[in-house]
C-alpha positions in Angstrom: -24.8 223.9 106.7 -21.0 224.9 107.9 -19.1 221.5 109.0 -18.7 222.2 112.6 -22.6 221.9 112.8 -22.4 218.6 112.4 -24.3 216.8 115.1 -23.6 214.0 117.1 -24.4 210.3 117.8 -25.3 209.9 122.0 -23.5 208.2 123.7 -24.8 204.6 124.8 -25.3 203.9 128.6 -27.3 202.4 130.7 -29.2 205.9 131.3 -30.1 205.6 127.9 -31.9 202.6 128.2 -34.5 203.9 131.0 -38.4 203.7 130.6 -39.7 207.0 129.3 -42.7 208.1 128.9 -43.6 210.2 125.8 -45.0 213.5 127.6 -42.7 216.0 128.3 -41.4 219.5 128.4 -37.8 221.3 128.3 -37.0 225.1 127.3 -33.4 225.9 126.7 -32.0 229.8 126.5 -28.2 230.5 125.8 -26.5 233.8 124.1 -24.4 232.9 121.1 -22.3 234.7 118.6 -25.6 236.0 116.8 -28.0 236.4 119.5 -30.1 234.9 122.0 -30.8 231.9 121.0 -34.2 229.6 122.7 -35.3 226.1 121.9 -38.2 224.6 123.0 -39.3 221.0 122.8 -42.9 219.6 123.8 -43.6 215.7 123.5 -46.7 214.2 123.6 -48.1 210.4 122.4 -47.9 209.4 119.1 -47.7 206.0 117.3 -44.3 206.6 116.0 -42.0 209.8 115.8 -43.7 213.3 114.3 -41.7 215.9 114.4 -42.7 219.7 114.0 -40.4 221.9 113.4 -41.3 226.2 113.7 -38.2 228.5 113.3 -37.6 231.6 111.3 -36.4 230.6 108.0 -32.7 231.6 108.9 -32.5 228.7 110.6 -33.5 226.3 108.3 -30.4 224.9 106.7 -29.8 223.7 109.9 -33.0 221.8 110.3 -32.1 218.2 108.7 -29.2 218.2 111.5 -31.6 219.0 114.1 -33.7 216.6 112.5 -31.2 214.0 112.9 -29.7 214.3 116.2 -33.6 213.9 117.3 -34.1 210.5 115.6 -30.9 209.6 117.8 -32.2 210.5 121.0 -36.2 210.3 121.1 -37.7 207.1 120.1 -41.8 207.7 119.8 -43.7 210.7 120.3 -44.8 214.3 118.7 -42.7 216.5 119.0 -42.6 220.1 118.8 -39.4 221.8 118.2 -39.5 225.4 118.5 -36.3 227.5 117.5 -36.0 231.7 117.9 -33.3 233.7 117.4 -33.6 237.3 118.5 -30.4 239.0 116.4 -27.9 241.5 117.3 -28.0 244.5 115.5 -25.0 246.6 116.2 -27.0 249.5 116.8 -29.6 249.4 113.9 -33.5 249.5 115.1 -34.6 246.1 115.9 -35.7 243.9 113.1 -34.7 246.0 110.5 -32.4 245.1 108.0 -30.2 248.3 106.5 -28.6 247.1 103.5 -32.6 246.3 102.1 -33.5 249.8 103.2 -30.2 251.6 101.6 -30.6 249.5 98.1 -34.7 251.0 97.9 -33.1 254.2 99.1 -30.5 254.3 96.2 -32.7 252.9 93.6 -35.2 255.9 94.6 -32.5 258.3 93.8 -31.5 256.6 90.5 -35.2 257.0 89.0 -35.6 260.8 90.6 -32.4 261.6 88.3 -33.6 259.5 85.6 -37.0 261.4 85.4 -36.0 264.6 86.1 -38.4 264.3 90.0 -37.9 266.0 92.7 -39.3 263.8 94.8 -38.7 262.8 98.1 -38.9 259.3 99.9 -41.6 258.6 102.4 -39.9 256.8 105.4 -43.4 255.3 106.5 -43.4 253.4 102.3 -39.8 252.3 102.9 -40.1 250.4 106.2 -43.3 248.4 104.2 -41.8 247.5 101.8 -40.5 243.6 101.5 -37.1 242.7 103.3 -36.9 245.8 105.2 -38.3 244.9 108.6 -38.7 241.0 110.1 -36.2 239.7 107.5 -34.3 236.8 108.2 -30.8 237.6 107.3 -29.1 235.1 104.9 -28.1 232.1 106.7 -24.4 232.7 105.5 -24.2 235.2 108.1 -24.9 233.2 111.0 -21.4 231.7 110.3 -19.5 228.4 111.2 -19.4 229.6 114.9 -23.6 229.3 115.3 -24.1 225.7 113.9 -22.1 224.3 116.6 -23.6 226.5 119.5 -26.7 225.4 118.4 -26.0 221.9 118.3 -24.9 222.4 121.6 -28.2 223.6 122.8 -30.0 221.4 121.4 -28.3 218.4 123.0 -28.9 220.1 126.3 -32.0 220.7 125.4 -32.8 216.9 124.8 -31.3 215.9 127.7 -33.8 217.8 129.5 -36.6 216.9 127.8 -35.4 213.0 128.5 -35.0 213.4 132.3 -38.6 214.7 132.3 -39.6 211.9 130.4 -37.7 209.6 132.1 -39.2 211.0 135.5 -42.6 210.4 134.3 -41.8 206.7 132.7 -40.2 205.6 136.1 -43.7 207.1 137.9 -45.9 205.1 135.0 -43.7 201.9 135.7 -44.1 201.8 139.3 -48.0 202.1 138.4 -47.1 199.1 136.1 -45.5 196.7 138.6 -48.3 197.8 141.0 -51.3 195.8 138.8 -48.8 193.5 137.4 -48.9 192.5 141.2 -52.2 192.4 141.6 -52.7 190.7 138.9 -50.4 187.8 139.8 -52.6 187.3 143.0 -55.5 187.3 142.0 -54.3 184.6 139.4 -52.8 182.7 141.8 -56.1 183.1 144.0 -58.1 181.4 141.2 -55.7 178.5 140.5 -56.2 177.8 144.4 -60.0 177.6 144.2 -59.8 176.0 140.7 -60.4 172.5 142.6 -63.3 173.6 144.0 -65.3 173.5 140.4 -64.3 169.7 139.6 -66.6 169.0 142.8 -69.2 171.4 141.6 -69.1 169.7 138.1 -69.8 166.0 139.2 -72.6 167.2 141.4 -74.1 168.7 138.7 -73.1 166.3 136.3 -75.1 163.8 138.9 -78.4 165.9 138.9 -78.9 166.1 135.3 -78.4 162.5 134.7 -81.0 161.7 137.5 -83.5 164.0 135.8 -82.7 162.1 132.4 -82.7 158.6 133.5 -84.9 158.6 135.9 -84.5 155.4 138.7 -82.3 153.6 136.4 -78.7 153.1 137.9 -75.9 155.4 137.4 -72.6 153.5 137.1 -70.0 155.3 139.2 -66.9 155.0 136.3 -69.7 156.2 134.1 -70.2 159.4 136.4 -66.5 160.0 137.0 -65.7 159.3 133.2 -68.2 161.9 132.0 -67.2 164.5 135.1 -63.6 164.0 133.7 -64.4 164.9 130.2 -66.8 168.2 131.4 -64.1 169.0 133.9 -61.6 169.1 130.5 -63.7 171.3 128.8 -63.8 174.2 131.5 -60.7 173.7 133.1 -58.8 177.3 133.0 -55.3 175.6 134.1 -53.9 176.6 130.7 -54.9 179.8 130.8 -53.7 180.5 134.2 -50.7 179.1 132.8 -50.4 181.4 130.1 -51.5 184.7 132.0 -48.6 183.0 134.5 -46.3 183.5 131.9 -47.0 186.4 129.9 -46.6 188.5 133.3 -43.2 187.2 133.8 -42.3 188.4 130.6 -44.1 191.7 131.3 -41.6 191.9 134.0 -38.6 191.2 132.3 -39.7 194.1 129.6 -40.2 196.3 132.2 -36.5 195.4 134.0 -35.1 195.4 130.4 -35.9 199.1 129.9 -35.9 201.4 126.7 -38.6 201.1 124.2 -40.9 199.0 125.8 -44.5 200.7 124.9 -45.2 198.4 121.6 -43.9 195.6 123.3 -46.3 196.0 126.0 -49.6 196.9 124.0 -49.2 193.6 122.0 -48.3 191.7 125.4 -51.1 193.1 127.1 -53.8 192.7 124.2 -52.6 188.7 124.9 -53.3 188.5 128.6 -56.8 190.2 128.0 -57.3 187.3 125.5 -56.7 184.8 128.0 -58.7 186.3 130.8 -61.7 186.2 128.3 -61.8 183.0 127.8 -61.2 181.9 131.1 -64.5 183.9 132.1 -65.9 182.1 129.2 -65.1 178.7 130.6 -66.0 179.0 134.3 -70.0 180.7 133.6 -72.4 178.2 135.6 -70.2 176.3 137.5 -71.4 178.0 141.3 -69.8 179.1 144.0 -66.3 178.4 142.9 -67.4 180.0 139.7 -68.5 182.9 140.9 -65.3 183.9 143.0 -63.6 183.0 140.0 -65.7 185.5 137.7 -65.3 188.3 140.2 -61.4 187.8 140.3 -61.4 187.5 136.4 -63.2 190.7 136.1 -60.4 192.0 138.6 -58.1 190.7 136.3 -59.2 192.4 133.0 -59.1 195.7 134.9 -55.8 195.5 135.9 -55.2 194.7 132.5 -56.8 197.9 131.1 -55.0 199.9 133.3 -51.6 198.7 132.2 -52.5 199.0 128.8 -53.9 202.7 129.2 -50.3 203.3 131.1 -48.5 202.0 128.5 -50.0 204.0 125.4 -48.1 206.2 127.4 -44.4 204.7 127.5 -41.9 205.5 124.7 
């Protein structure tokens, strides 16, 4: 590949470190010193970068620059890139490739003298034959000129396809803040009733001891004693802790930016655990328990729906 098509390194910036999401589109068309020249890039979600490249072969020694300058400026995603170059001919038919056609031309002749034939060439037989017509010329001809044109679309090219992933990650994060929101209320609403179960529990406790024993006496410490160790066992304060937590550090990913997706899957998969076995802890317990099912329920929804937003996210 000539020098000057060397690509470059982006610049850094705080643009660069906007949420994008990993679907997106940009088509770029400029005339260069060998033709019109279009690139296409399509992105949709992936687990890492996959890049797929279609262009006519004369563009291939130009590919593991492409290649590069694409690792440099899109972090996750597959990606299509698709390169055309519709050539100039100066004046020759379209697609068809004269020197090719004069060398079959001349060897025809050669073997007619050779053989003592008076033959004459069938025009239809020459334009089938290999190399005549939808050749790629040799990549040498392109010149020095082309690699750096074509670097030059490119980069424009990926700068639109990022302001159209960028538009859609800033649409996904607002989505994102909205359940993160909801979330926080509805964790907050439990940890308010929470107080409500260790009434439920010594009442209960109470009952079951009456059916056991009978008449016999029930020593208050003993009652308040066992209460305190059921009330241990299904207390949820830890995991509204945790779930308190983990969405604070949702939100600083989300202010921090850039390539937040994996960060957010992982996070995510965590606050699900807690909500599970806060539902787990809180079966049985009445009223309070109930409202606090219902809002944990809430809460694992809001949780899928970030997480299905965020398979989304660069």
């Amino acid at each position: 590949m000539p020098s000057s098509a060397k690509l470059a390194r982006p610049a850094t910036g705080e643009a660069a470190r906007r949420v994008r999401s990993m679907t997106g589109y940009a088509l770029v068309r400029v005339q260069t010193s060998a033709g019109e020249l279009s690139i296409a890039l399509r992105s949709v979600n992936h687990r890492g970068l996959d890049l797929h490249f279609h262009h006519p072969p004369e563009i291939a020694p130009f590919e593991n620059a492409m290649r590069d300058l694409l690792k440099h400026n899109i972090g996750r995603g597959h990606l299509e890139i698709r390169v055309s170059l519709s050539r100039d001919q100066n004046g020759a038919a379209a697609g068809l490739n004269s020197k090719v056609l004069k060398s079959y031309v001349a060897l025809f002749q050669q073997l007619n003298r050779e053989l003592a034939l008076d033959a004459k060439p069938d025009l239809n037989a020459l334009l089938a034959l290999p190399g005549v017509l939808d050749e790629a010329r040799e990549s040498s001809d392109l010149g020095e000129d082309f690699g750096a044109q074509l670097q030059s679309a490119l980069v424009s090219c990926i700068g639109e396809l990022n302001a159209y992933r960028e538009r859609e990650g800033g649409e996904l994060l607002q989505a994102l803040e909205t359940e993160a929101a909801a979330l926080e209320q509805q964790a907050a609403h439990i940890a308010a009733i929470r107080s409500e179960a260790i009434t439920h529990f010594k009442d209960r406790l109470r009952e079951r001891l009456q059916t056991l024993l009978g008449d016999s006496a029930i020593s208050e410490s003993r009652l308040v004693e066992e209460t305190a160790l059921l009330a241990d066992k299904s207390d949820i304060q830890e995991e509204l802790t945790r779930l308190s937590v983990h969405a604070g550090e949702l939100r600083r990913i989300l202010e921090e930016g850039g390539e937040v997706g994996k960060k957010l899957d992982f996070l995510l998969q965590e606050m699900n655990r807690e909500a599970n076995t806060a539902l787990s802890k809180t079966s049985g317990i009445g009223d309070a328990g109930l409202t606090i099912t219902s809002l944990g329920l809430a809460i694992k929804a809001n949780i899928e729906k970030m997480r299905e937003q965020a398979l989304n996210l660069e």
